[in-house]
ROFI-468021 format. One line per field, with one value per residue (C-alpha): residue number from 1; residue in three letters; x, y, z. Coordinates in steps of 0.5 Angstrom, whole numbers, plus 2048, in hexadecimal, padded with zeros to 3 digits. Layout:
N
resi = [NUM_...]
resn = [ala_...]
xx = [X_...]
yy = [Y_...]
zz = [Z_...]
end
This chain:
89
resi = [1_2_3_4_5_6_7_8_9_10_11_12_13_14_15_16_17_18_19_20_21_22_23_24_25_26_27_28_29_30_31_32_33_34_35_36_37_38_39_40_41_42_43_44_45_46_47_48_49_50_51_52_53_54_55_56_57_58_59_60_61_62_63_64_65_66_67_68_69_70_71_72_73_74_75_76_77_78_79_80_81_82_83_84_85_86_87_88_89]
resn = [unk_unk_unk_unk_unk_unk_unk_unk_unk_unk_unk_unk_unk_unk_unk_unk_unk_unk_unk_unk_unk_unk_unk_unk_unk_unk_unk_unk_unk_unk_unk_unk_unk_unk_unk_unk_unk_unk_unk_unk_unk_unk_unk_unk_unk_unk_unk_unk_unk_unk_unk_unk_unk_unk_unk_unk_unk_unk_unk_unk_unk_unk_unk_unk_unk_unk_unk_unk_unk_unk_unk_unk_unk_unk_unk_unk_unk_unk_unk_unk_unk_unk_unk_unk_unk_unk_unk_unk_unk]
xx = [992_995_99D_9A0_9A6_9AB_9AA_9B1_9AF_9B3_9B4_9BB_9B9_9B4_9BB_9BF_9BB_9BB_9B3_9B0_9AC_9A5_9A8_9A9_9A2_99F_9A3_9A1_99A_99A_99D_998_992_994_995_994_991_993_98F_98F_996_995_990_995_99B_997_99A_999_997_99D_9A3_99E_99F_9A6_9A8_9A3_9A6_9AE_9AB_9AA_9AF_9B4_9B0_9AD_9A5_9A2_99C_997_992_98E_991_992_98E_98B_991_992_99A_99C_9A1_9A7_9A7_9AF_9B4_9B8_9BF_9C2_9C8_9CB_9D4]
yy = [833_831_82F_830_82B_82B_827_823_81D_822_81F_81E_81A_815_814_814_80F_80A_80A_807_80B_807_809_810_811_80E_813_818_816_815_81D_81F_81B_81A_812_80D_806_800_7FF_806_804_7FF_802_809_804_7FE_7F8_7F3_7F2_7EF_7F4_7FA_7F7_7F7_7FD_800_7FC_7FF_806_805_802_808_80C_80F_80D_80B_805_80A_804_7FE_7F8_7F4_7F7_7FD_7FE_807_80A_812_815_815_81C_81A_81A_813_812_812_80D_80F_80F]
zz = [8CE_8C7_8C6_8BF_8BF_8B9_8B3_8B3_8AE_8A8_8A2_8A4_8AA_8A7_8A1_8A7_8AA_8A3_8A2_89D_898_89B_8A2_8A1_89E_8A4_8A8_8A4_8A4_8AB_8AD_8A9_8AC_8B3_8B3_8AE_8AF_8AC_8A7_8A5_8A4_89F_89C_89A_898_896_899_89E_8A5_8A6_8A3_8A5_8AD_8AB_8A9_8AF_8B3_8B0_8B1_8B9_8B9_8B6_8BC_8B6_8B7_8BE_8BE_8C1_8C1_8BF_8BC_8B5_8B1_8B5_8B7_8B6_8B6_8B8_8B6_8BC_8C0_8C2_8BD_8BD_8BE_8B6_8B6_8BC_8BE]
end
């Protein structure tokens, strides 16, 4: 059985969401390959370990990514099936 879900990481949404250029990539790479690992991450943006773990880590956060396993630097990260409440009133 295969389930098709709605891509609702819009360019709008990423801009909405105050993303920086290195997290939308990663975004982007992530939609296109399933996951990314951390060192992947710093690989793609050419950052530290450090600034990789806190940007992935505000991309769980904003319910972006979810952590889909390992830790440190084998840690790999997916994109979200469930949209995120976006400035809720």
């Amino acid at each position: 059985m295969t389930t098709i879900w709605r891509d609702w990481l819009t360019d709008n949404v990423l801009g909405d969401l105050g993303l920086n250029e290195r997290q939308k990539n990663g975004v982007w790479f992530a939609k296109q390959n399933v996951e990314i690992s951390n060192c992947r991450y710093r690989e793609l943006t050419d950052i530290s370990e450090s600034k990789a773990l806190r940007d992935l880590r505000e991309l769980v956060k904003l319910g972006v990514m979810v952590k889909s396993g390992g830790v440190g630097r084998n840690a790999s990260y997916t994109i979200s099936r469930n949209k995120p409440v976006i400035n809720p009133s």
